[in-house]
N, C-alpha and C positions, 0 to 999 in steps of 0.2 A: 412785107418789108423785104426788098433786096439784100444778099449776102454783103453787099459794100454796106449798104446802110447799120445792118446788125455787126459787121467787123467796129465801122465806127462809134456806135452806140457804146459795146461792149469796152472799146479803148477808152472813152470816156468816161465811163461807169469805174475800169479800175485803176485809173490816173486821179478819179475823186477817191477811192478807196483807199489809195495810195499816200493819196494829201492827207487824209481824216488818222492816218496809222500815224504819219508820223507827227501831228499835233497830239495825238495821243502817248505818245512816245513821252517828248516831251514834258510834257504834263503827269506823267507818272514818276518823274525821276530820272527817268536816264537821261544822261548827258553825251555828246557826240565828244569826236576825240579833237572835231575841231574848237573847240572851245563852241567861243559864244559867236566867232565868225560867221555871218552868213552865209550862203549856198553862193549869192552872187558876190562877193569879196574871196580873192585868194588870203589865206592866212600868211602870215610871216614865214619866212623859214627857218627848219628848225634849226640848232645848233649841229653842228657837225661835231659829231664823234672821232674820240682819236681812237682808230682799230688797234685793239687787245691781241699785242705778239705773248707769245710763249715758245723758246727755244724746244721744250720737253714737251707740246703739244696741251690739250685738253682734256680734262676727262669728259666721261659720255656719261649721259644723263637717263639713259635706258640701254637695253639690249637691242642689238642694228642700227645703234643711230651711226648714222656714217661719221668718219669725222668729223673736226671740227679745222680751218684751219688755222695755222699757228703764222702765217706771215701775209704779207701785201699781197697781193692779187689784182690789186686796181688797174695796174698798166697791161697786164697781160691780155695778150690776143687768144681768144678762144674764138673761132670761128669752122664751116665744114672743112676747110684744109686743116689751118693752123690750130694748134693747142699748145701752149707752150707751159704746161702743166708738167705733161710729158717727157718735156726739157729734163727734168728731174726725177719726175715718180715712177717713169715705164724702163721695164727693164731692157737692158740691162744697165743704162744711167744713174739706176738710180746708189747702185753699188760707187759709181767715182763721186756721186753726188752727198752719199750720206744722208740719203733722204727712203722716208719710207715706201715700197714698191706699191703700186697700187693693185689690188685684190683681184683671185684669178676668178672671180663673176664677173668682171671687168672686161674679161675676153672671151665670155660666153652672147652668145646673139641672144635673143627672145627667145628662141626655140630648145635654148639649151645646148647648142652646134660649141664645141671649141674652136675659137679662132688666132688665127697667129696676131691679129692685132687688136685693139679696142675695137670692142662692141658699138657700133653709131648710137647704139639706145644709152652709153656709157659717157660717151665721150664730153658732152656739156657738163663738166668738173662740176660747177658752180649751181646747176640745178639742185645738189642733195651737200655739198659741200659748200660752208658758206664760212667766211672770217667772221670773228667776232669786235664788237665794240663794248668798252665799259661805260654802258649807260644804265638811266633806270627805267625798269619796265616801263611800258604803256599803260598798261593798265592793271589791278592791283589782282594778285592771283594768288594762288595757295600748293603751287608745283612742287613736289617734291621728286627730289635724283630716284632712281628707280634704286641705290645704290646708299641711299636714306632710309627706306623702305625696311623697315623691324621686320 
């Protein structure tokens, strides 16, 4: 048997493996988050949340979690030039802004280097810093704040 012939075999063999898990799936109970929608039907979409301000911020729900944040964010341009995050958190703005400065890891590179401006491994705000919305979970869990914790 040729290497083409056993690659294809082999893709075969785990796209039926593949099919057979999730009729097993299935059939044991768990249920997908798309409901009962097909793979080939898009579901509806869901309701849109109205995003959860707080003037006085969030609390954090363990030790490093980054913030959380406390207002809109939707419009803003965050791109390799523009961050207009910045507009407010980076100092010294953020003293006329009344907004809290953003962390001096912030202005450290990867290697640990201090730098006079945001770190590029820093700067996509919204990777580790996310708004909140008041909805109800996805799916049913048993989390507890680290700040709950006896």
């Amino acid at each position: 048997m040729t290497i083409h012939r056993k690659a294809v075999a082999a893709a075969v063999c785990a796209a039926a493996l593949f099919a057979a898990a999730g009729v097993l799936a299935q059939t044991a109970g768990v249920t997908s988050l798309r409901g009962e929608t097909p793979m080939t039907e898009a579901p509806p979409a869901p309701d849109i949340s109205k995003q959860a301000t707080d003037s006085g911020g969030f609390d954090r729900a363990y030790r490093q979690q980054p913030p959380l944040i406390p207002h809109k964010v939707d419009r803003y341009q965050i791109d390799l030039k523009v961050n207009q995050c910045m507009r407010c958190h980076d100092w010294p703005y953020n003293v006329e802004a009344g907004a809290p400065k953003i962390s001096e890891t912030h202005y450290l590179d990867r290697w640990g280097v201090a730098l006079d401006r945001v770190s590029g491994t820093r700067w996509f705000c919204t990777q580790c810093h996310v708004p909140q919305a008041n909805t109800k979970a996805l799916v049913e869990n048993d989390f507890k704040s680290a700040v709950d914790v006896e």
